[in-house]
mmCIF file of the N, C-alpha and C atoms, coordinates in Angstrom:
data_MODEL
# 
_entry.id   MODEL 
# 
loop_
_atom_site.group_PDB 
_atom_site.id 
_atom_site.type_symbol 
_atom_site.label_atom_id 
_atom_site.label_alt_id 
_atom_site.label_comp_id 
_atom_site.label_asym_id 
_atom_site.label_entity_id 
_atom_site.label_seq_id 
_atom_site.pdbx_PDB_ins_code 
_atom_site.Cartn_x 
_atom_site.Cartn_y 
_atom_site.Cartn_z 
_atom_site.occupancy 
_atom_site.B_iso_or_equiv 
_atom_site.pdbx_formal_charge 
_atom_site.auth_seq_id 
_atom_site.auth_comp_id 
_atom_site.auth_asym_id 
_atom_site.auth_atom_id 
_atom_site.pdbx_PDB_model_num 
ATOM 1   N N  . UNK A 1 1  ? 42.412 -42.676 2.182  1.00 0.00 ? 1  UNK A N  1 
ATOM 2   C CA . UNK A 1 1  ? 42.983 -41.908 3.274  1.00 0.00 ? 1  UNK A CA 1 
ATOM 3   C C  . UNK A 1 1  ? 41.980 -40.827 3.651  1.00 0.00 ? 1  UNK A C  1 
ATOM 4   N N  . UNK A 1 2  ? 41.781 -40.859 5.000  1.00 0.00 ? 2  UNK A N  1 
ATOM 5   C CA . UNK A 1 2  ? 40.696 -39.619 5.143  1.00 0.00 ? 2  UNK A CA 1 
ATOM 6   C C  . UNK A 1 2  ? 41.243 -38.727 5.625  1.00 0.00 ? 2  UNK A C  1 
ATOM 7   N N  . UNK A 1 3  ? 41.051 -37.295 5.828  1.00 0.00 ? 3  UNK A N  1 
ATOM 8   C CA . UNK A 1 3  ? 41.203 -35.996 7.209  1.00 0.00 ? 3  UNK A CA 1 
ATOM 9   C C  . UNK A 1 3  ? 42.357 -36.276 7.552  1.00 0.00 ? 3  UNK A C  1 
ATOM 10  N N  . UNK A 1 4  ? 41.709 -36.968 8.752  1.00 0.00 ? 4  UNK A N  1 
ATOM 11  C CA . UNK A 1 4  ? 42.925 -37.111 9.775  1.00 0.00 ? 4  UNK A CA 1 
ATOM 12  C C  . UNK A 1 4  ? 43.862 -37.996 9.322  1.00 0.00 ? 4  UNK A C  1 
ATOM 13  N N  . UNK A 1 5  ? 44.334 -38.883 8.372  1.00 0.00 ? 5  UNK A N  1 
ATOM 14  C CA . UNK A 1 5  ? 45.451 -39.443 8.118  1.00 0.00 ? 5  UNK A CA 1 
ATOM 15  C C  . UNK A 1 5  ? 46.235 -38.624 7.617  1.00 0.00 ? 5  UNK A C  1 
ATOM 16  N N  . UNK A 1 6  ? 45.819 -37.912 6.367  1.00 0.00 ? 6  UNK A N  1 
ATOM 17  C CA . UNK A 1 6  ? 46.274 -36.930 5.586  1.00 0.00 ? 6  UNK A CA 1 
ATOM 18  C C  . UNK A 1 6  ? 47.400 -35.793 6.394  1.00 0.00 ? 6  UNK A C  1 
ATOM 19  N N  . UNK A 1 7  ? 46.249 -35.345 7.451  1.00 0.00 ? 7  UNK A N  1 
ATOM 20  C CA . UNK A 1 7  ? 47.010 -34.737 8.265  1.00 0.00 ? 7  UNK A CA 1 
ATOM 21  C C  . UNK A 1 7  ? 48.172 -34.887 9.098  1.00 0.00 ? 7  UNK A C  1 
ATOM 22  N N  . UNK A 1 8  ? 47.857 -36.339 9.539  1.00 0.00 ? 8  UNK A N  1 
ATOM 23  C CA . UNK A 1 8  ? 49.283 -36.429 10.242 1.00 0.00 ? 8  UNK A CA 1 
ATOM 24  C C  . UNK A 1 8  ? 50.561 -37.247 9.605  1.00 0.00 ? 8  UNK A C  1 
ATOM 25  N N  . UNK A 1 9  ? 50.232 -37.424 7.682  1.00 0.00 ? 9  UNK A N  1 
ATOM 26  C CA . UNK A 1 9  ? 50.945 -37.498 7.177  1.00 0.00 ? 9  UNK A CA 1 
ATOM 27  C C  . UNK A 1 9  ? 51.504 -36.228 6.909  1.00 0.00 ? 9  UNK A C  1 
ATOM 28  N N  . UNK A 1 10 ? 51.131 -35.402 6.486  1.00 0.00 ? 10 UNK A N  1 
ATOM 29  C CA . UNK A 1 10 ? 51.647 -33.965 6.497  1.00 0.00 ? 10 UNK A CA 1 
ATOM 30  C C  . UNK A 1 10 ? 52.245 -33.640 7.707  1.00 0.00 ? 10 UNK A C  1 
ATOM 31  N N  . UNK A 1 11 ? 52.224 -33.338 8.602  1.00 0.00 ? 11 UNK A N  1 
ATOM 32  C CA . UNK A 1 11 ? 52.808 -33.641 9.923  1.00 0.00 ? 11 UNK A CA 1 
ATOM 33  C C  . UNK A 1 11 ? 54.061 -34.131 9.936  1.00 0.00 ? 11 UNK A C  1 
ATOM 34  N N  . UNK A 1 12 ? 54.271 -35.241 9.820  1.00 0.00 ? 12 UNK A N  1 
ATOM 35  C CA . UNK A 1 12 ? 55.827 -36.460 9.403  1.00 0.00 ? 12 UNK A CA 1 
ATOM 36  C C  . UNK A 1 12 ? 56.339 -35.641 8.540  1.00 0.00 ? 12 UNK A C  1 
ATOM 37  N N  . UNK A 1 13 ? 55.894 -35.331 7.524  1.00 0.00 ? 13 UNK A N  1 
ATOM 38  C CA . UNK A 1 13 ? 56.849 -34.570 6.497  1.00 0.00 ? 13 UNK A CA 1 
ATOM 39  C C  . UNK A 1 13 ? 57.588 -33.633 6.824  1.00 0.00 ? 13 UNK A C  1 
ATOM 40  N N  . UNK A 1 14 ? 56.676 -32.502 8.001  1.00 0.00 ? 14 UNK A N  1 
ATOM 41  C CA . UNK A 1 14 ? 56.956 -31.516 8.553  1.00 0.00 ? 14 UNK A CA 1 
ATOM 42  C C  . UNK A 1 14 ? 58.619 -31.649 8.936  1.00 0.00 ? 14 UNK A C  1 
ATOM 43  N N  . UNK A 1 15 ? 57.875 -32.640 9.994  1.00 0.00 ? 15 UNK A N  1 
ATOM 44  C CA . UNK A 1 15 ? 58.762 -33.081 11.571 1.00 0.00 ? 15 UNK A CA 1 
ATOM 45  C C  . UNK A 1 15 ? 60.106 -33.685 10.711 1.00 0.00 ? 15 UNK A C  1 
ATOM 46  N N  . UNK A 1 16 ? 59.925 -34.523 9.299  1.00 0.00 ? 16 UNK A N  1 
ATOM 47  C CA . UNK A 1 16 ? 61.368 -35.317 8.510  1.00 0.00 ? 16 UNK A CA 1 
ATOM 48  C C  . UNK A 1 16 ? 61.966 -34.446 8.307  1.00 0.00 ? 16 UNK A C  1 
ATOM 49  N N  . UNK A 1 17 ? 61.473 -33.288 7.635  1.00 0.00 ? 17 UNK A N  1 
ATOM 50  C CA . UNK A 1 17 ? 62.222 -32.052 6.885  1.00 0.00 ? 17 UNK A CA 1 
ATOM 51  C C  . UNK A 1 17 ? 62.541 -31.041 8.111  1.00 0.00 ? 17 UNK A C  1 
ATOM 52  N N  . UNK A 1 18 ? 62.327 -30.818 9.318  1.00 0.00 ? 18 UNK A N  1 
ATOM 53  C CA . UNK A 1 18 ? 62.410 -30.531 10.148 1.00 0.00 ? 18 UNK A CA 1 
ATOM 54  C C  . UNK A 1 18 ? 61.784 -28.856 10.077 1.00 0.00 ? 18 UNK A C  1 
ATOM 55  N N  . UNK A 1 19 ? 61.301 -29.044 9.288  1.00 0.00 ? 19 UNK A N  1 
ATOM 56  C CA . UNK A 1 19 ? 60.767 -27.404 8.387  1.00 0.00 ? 19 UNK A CA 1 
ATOM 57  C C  . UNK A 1 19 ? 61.433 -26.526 7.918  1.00 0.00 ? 19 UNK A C  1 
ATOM 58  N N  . UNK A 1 20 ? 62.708 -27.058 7.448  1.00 0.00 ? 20 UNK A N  1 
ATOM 59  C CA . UNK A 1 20 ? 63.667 -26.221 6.695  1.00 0.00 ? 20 UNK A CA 1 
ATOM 60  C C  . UNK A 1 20 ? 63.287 -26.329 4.976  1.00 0.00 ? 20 UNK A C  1 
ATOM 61  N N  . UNK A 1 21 ? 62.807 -27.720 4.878  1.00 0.00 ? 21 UNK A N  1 
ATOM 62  C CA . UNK A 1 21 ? 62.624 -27.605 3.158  1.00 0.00 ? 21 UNK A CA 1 
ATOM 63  C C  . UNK A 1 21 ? 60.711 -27.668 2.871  1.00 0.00 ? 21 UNK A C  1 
ATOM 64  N N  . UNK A 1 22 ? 61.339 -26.715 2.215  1.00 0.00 ? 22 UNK A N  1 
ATOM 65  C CA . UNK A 1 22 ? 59.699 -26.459 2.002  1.00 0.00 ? 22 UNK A CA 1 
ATOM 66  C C  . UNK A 1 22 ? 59.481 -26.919 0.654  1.00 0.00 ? 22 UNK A C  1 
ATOM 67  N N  . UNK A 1 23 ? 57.789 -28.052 0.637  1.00 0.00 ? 23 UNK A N  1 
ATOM 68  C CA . UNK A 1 23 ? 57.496 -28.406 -0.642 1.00 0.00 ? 23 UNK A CA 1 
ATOM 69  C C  . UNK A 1 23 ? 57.716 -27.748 -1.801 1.00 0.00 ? 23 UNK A C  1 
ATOM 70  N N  . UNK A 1 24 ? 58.257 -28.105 -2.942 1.00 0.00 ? 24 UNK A N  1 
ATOM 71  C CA . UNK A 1 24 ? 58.431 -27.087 -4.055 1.00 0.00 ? 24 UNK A CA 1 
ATOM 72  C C  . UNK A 1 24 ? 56.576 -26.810 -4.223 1.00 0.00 ? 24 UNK A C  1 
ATOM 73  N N  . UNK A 1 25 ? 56.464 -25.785 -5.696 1.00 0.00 ? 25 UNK A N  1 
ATOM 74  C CA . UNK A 1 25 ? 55.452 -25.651 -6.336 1.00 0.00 ? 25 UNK A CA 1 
ATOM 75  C C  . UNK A 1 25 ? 54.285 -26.864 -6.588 1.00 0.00 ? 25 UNK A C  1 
ATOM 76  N N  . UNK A 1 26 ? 54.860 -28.145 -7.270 1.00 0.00 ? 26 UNK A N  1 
ATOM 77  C CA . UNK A 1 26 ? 54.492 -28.936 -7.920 1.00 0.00 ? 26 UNK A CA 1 
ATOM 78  C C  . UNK A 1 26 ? 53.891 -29.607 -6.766 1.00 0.00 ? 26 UNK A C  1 
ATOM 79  N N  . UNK A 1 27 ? 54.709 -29.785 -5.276 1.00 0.00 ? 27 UNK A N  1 
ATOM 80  C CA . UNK A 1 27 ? 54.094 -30.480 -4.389 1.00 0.00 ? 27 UNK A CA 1 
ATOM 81  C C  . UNK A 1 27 ? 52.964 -30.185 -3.661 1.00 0.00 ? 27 UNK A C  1 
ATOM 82  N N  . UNK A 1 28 ? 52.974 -28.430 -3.033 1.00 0.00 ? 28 UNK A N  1 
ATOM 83  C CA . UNK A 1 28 ? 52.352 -27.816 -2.889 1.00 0.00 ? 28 UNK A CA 1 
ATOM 84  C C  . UNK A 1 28 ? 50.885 -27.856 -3.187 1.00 0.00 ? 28 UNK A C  1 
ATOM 85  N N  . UNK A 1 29 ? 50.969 -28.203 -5.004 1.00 0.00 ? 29 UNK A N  1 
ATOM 86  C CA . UNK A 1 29 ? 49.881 -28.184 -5.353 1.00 0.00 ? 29 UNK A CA 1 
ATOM 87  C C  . UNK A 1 29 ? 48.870 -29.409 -5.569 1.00 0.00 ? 29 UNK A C  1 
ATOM 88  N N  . UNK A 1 30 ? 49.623 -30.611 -5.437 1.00 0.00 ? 30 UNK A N  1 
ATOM 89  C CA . UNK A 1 30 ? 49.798 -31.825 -5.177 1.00 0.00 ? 30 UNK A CA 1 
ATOM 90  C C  . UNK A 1 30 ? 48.721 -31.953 -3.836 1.00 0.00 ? 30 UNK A C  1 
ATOM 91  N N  . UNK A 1 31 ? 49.405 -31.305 -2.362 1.00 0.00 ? 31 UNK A N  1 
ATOM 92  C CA . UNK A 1 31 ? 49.059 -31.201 -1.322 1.00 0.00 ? 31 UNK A CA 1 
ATOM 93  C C  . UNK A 1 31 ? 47.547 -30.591 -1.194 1.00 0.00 ? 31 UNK A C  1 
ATOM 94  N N  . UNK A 1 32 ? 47.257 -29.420 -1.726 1.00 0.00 ? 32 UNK A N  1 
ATOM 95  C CA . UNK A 1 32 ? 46.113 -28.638 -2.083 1.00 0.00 ? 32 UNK A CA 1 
ATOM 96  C C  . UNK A 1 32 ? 44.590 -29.248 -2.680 1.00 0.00 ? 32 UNK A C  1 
ATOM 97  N N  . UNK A 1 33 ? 45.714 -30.010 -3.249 1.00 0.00 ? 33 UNK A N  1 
ATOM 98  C CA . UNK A 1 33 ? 44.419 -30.956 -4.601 1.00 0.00 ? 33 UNK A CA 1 
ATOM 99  C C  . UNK A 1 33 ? 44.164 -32.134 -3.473 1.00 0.00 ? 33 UNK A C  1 
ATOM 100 N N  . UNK A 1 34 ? 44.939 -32.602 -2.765 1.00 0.00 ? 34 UNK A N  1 
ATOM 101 C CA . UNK A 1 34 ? 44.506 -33.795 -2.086 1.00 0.00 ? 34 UNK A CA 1 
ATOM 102 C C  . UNK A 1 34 ? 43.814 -33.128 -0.730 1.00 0.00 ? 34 UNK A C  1 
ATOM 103 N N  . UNK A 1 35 ? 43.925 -32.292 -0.076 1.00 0.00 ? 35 UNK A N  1 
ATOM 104 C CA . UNK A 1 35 ? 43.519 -31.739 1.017  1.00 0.00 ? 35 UNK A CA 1 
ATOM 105 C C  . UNK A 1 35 ? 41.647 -31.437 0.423  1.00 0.00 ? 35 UNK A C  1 
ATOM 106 N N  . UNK A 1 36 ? 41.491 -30.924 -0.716 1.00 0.00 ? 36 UNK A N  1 
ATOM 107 C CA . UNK A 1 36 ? 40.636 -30.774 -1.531 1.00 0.00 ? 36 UNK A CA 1 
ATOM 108 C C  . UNK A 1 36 ? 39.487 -31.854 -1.246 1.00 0.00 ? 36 UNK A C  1 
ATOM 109 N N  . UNK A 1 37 ? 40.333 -32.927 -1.467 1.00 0.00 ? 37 UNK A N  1 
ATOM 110 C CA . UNK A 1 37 ? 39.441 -34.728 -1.597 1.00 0.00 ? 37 UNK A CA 1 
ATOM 111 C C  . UNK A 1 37 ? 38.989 -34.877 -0.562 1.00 0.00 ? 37 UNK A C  1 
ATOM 112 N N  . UNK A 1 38 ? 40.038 -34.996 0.478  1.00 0.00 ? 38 UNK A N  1 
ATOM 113 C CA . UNK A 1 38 ? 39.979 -35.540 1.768  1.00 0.00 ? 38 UNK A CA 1 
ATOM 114 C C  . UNK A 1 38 ? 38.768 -35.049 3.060  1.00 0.00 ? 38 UNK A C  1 
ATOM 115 N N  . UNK A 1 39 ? 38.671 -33.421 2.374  1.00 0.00 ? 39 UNK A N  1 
ATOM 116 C CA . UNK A 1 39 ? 38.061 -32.648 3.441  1.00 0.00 ? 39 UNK A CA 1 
ATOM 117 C C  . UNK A 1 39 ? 36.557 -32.082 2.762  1.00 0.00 ? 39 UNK A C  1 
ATOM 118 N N  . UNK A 1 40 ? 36.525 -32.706 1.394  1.00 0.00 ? 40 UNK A N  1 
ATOM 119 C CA . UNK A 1 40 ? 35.249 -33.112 0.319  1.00 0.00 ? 40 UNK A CA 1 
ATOM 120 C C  . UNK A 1 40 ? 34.179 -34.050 1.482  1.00 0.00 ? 40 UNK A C  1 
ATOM 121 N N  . UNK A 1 41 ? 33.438 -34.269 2.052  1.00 0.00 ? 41 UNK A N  1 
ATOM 122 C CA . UNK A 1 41 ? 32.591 -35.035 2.720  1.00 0.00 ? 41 UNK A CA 1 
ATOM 123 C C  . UNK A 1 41 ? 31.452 -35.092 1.617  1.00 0.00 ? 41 UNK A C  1 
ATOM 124 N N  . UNK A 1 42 ? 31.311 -36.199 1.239  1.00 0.00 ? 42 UNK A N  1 
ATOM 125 C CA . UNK A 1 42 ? 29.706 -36.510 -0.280 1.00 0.00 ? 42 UNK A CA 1 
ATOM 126 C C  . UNK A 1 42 ? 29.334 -37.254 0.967  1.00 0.00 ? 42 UNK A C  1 
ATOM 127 N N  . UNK A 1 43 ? 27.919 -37.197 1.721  1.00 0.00 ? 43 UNK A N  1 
ATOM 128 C CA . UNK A 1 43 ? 27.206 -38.228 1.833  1.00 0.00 ? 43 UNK A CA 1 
ATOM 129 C C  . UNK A 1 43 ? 25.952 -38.485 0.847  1.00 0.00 ? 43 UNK A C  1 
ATOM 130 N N  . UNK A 1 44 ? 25.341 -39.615 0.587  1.00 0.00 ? 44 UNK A N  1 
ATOM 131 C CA . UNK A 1 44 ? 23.986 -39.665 -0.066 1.00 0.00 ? 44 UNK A CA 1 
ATOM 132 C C  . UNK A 1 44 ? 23.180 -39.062 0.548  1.00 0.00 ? 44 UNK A C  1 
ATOM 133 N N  . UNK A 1 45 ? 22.260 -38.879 -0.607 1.00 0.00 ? 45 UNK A N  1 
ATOM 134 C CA . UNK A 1 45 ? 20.840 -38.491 -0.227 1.00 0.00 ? 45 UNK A CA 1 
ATOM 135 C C  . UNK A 1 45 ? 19.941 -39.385 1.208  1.00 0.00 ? 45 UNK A C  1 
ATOM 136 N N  . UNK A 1 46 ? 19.385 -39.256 2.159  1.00 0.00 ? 46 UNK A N  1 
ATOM 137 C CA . UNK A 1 46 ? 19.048 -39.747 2.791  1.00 0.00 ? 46 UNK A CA 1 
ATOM 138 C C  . UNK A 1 46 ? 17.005 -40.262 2.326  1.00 0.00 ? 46 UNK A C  1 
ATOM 139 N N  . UNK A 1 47 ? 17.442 -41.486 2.166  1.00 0.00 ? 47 UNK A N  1 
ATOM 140 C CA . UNK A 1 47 ? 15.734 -42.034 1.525  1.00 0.00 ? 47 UNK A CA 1 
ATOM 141 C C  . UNK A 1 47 ? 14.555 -42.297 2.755  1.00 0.00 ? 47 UNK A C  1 
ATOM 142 N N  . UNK A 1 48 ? 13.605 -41.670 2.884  1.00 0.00 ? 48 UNK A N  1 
ATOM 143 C CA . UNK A 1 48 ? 12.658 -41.559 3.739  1.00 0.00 ? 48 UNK A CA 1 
ATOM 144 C C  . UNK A 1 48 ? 12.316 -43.444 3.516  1.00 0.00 ? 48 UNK A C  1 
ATOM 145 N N  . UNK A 1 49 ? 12.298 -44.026 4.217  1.00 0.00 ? 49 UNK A N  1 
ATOM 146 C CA . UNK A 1 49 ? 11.752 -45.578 4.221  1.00 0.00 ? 49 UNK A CA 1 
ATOM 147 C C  . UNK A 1 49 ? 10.858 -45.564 4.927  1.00 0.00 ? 49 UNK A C  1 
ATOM 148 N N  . UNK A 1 50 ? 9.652  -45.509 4.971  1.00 0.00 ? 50 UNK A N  1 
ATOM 149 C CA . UNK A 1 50 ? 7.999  -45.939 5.635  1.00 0.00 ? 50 UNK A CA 1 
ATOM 150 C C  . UNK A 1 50 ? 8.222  -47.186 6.388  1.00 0.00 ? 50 UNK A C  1 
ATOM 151 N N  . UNK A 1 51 ? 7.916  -47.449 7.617  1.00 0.00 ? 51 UNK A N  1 
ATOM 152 C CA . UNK A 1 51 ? 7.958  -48.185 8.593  1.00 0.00 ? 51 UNK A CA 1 
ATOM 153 C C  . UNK A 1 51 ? 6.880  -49.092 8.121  1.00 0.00 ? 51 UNK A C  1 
ATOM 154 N N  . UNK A 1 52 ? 7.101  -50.450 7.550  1.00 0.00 ? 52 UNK A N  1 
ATOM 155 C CA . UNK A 1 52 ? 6.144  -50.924 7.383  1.00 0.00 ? 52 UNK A CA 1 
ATOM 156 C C  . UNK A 1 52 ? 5.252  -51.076 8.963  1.00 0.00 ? 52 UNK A C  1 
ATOM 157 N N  . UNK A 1 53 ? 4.168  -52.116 8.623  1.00 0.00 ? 53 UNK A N  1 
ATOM 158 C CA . UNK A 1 53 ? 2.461  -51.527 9.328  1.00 0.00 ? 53 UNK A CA 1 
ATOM 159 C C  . UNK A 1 53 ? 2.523  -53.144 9.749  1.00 0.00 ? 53 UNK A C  1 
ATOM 160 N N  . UNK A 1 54 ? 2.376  -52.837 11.481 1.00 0.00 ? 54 UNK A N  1 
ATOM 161 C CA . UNK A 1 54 ? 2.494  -53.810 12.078 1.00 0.00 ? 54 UNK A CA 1 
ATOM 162 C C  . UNK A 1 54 ? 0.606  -54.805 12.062 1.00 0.00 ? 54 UNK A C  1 
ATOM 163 N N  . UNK A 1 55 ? 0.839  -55.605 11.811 1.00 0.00 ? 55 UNK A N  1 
ATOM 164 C CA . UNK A 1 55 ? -0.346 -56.201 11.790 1.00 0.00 ? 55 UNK A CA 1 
ATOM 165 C C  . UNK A 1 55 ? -1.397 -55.972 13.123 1.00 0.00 ? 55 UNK A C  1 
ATOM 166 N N  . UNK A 1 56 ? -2.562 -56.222 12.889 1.00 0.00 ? 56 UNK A N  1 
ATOM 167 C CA . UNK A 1 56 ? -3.162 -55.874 13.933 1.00 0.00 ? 56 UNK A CA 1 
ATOM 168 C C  . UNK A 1 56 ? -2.958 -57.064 15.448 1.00 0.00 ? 56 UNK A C  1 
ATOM 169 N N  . UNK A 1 57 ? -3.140 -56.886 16.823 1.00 0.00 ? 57 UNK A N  1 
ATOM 170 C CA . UNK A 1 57 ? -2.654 -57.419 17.756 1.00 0.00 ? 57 UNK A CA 1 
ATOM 171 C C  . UNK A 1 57 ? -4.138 -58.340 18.073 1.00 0.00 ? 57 UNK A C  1 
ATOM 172 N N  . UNK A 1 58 ? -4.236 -59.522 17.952 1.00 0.00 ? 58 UNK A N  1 
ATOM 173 C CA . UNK A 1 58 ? -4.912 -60.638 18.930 1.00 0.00 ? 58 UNK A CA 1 
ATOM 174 C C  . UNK A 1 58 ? -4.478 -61.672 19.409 1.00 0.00 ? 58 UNK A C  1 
ATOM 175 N N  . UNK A 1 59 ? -4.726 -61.525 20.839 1.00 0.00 ? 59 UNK A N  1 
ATOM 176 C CA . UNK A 1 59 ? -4.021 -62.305 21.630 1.00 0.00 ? 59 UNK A CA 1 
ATOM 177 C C  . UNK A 1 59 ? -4.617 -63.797 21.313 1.00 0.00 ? 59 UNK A C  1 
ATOM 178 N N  . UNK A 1 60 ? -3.678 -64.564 21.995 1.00 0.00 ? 60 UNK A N  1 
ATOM 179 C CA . UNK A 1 60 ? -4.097 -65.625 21.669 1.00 0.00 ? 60 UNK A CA 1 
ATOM 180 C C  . UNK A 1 60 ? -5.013 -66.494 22.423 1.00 0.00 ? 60 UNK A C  1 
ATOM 181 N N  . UNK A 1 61 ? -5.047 -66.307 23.935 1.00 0.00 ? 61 UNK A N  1 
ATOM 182 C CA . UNK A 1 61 ? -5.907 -66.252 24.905 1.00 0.00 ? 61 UNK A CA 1 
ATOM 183 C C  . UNK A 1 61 ? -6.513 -64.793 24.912 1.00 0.00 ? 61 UNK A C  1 
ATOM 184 N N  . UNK A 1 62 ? -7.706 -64.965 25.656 1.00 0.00 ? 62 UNK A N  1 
ATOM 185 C CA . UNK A 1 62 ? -8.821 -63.975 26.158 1.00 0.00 ? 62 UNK A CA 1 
ATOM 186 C C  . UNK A 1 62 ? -7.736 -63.070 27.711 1.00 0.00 ? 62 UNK A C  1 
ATOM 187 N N  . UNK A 1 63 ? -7.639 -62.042 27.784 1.00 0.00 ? 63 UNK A N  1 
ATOM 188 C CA . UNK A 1 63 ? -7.018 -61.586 28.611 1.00 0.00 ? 63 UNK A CA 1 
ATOM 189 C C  . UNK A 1 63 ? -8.187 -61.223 29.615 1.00 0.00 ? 63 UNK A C  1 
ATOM 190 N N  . UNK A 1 64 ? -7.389 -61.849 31.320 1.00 0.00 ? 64 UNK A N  1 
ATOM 191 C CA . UNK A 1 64 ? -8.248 -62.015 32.325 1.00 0.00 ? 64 UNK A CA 1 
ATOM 192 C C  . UNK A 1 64 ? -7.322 -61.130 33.015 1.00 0.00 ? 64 UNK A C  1 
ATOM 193 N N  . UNK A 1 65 ? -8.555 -60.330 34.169 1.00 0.00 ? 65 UNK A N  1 
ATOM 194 C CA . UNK A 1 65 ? -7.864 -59.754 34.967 1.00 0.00 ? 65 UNK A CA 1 
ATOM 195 C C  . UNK A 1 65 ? -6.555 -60.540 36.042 1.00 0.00 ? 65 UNK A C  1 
ATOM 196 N N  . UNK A 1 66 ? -5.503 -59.939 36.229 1.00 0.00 ? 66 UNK A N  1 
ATOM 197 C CA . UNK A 1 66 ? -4.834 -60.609 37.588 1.00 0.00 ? 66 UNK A CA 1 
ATOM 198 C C  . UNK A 1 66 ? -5.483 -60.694 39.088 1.00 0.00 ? 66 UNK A C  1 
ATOM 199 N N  . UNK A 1 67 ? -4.878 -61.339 40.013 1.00 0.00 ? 67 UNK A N  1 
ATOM 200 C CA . UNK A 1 67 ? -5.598 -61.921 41.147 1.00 0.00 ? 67 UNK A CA 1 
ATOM 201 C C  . UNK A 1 67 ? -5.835 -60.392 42.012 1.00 0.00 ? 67 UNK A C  1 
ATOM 202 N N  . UNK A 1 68 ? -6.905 -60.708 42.721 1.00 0.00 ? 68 UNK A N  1 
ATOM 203 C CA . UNK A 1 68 ? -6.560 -59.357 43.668 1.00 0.00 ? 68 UNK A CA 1 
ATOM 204 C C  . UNK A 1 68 ? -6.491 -58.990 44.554 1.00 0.00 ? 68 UNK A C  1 
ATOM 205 N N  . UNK A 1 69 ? -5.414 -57.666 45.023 1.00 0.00 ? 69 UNK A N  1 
ATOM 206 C CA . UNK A 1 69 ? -5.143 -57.354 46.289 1.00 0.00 ? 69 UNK A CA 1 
ATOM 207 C C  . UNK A 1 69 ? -5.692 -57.107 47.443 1.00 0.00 ? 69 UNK A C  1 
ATOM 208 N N  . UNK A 1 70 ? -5.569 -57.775 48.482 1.00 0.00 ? 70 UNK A N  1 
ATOM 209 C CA . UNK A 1 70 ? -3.852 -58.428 49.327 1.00 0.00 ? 70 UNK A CA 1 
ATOM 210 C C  . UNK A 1 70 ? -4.487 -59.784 49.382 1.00 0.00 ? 70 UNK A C  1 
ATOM 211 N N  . UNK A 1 71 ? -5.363 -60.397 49.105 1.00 0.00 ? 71 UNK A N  1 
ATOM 212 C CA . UNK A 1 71 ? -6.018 -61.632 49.408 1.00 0.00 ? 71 UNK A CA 1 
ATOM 213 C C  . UNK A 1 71 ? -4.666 -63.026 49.029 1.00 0.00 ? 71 UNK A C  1 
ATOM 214 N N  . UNK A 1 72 ? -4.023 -62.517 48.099 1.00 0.00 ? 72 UNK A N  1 
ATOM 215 C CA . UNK A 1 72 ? -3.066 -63.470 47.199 1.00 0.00 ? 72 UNK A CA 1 
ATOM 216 C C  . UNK A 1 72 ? -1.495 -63.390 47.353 1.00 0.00 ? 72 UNK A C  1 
ATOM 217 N N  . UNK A 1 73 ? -1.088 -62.284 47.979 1.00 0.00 ? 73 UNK A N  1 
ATOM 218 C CA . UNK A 1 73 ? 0.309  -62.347 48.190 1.00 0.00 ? 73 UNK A CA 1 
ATOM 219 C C  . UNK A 1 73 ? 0.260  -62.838 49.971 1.00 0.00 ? 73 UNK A C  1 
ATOM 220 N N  . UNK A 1 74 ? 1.215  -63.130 50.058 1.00 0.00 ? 74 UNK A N  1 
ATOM 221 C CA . UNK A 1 74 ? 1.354  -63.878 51.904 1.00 0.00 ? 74 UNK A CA 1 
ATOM 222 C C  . UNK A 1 74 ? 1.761  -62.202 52.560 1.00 0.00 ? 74 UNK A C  1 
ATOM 223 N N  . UNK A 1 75 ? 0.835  -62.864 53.694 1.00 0.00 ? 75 UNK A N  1 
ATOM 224 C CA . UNK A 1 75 ? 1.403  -61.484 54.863 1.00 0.00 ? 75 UNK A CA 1 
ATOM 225 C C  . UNK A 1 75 ? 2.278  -61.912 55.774 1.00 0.00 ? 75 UNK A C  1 
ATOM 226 N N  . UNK A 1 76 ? 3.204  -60.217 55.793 1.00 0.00 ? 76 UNK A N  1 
ATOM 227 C CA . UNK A 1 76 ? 4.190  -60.357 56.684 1.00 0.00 ? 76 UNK A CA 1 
ATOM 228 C C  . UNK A 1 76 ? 3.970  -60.010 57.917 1.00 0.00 ? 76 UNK A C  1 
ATOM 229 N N  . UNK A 1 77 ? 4.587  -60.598 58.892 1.00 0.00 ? 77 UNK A N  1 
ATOM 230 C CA . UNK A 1 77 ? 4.201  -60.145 59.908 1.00 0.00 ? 77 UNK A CA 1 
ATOM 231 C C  . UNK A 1 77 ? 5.223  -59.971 60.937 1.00 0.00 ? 77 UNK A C  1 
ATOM 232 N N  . UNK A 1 78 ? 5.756  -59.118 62.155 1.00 0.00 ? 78 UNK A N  1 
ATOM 233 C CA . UNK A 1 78 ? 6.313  -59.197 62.936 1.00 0.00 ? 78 UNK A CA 1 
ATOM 234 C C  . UNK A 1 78 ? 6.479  -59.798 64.320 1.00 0.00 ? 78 UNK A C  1 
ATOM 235 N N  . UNK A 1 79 ? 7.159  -60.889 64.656 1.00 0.00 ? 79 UNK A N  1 
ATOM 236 C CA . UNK A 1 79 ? 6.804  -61.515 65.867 1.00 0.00 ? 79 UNK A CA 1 
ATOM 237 C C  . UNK A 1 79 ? 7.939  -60.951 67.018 1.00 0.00 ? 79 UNK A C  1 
ATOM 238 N N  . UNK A 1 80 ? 8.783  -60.504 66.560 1.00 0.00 ? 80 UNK A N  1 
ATOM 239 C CA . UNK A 1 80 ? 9.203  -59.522 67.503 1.00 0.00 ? 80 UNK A CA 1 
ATOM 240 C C  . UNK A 1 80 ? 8.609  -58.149 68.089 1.00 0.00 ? 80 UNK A C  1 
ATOM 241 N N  . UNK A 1 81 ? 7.748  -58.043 67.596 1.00 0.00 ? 81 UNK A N  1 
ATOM 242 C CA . UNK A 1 81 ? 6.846  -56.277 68.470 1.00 0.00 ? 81 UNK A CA 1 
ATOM 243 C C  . UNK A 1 81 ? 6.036  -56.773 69.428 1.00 0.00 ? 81 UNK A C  1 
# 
């Protein structure tokens, strides 16, 4: 049960008993000790992990320039003006 369950089990109890009966001692302390747990947050230690090392890059073909501009794309043109 985490936080927020806890809580809105406590809540129901409230709202059953309508807040006329109040937990004895024993529950009270019951309540205290578990509020204790619940609102306890342990995370682990966080472990630095080294990105392993990407091998070095060769292509597999020889890289050639692309074609070049405007000789290679089609021109537009307007025949309405």
């Amino acid at each position: 049960m985490d936080a927020q369950q806890f809580a809105y089990w406590l809540q129901g109890f409230v709202e059953l008993t309508g807040g006329k009966t109040a937990p004895t001692t024993e529950q009270w302390k019951m309540i205290c000790e578990h509020l204790a747990l619940v609102f306890k947050k342990v995370t682990p230690p966080l472990e630095q992990q080294k990105a392993p090392a990407l091998p070095p890059y060769t292509p597999s073909q020889p890289v050639m320039p692309g074609p070049a501009w405007p000789d290679t794309y089609p021109k537009i043109t307007c025949t309405v003006c």
